[in-house]
C-alpha positions in Angstrom: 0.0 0.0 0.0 1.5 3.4 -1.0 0.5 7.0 -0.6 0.0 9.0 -3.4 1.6 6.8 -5.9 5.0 7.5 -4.0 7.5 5.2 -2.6 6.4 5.9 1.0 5.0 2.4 2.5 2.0 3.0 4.8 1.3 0.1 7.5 -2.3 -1.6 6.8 -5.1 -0.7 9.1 -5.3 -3.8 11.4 -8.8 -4.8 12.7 -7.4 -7.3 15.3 -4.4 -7.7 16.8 -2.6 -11.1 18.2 -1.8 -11.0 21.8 1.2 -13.3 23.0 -0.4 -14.2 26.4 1.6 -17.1 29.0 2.3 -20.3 28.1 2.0 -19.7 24.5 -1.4 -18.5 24.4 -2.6 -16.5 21.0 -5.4 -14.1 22.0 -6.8 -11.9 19.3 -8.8 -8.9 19.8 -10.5 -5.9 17.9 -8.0 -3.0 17.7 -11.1 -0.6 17.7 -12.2 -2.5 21.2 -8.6 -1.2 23.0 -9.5 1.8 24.8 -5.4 2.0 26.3 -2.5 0.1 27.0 0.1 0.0 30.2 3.4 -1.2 30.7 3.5 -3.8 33.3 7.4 -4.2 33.4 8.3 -5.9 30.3 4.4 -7.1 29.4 1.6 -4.7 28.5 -1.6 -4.5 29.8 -4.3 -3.8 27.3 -8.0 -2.6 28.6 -11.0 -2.5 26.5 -14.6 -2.2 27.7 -14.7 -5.6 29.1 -13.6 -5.2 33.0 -10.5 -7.8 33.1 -8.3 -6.8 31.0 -6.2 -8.5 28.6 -2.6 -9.3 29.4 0.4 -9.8 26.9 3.7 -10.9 27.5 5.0 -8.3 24.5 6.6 -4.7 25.9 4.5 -1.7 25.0 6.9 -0.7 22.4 6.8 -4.0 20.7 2.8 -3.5 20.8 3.3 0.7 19.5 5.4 -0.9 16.6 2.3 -3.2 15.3 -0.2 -0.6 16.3 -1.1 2.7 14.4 -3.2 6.0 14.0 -5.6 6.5 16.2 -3.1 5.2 19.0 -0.7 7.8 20.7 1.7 7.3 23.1 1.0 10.0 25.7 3.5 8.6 28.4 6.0 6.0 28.6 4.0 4.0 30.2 0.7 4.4 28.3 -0.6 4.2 24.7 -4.2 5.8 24.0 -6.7 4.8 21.6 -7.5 8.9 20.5 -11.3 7.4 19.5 -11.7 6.7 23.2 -10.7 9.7 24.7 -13.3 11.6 26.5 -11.5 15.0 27.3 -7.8 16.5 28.8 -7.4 17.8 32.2 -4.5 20.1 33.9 -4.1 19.1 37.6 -1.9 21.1 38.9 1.1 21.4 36.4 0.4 18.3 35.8 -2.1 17.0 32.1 -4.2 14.0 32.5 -6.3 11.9 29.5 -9.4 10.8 30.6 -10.6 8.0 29.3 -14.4 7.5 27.7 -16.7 5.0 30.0 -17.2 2.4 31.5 -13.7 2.6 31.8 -12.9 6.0 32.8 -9.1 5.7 33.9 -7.0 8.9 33.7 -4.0 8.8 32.1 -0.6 11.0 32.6 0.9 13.2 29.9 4.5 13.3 29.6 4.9 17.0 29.8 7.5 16.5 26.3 4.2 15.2 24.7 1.5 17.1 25.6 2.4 19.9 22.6 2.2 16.5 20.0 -1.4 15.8 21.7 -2.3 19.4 21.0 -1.1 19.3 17.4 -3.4 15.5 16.9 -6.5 17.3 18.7 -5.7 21.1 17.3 -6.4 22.4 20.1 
């Protein structure tokens, strides 16, 4: 797949995505169903609406590699779904992503990414 008829290679828009669980365990789930995910030392948590989340034995990065638009990585810790986003907060000096229900988690900003989340919203 190329943009514009140039030589610029564009990653196809996944619908699911293979999780690499324990003992070799293959999950696959709808990318449009992940509201965020969280590094858990070297795995990832990944939350979507259900309330237990899912669990993969892949680093975030590894996971950011694979995923694309909408996701951002706000924090180093955190990748958001931008579709599931419900608004931005300032606590403090401190910016927070709330999350859209049921699961309603807010989410740190690095402050060196909070001017890329303002260009991706243009606010």
């Amino acid at each position: 797949m190329y943009f514009n008829d140039k030589r610029i290679k564009l990653k196809p828009y996944l619908e699911k995505i293979a999780l690499k669980e324990e003992f070799g365990k293959v999950t696959m789930i709808e990318v449009d169903a992940i509201f965020y995910l969280e590094a858990q030392g070297g795995d990832s948590l990944i939350q979507t609406a259900r309330q237990k989340p899912y669990f993969s034995k892949e680093t975030l990065g590894e996971l950011e590699e694979r995923l694309d638009q909408p996701f951002f990585r706000c924090h180093r810790s955190f990748i958001v779904n931008l579709n599931r986003v419900q608004g931005i907060e300032k606590e403090g000096q401190d910016w927070h992503i709330r999350m859209d229900p049921p699961v309603n988690k807010v989410i740190p900003i690095a402050r060196r990414r909070y001017s890329a989340l303002k260009k991706v919203f243009k606010i």
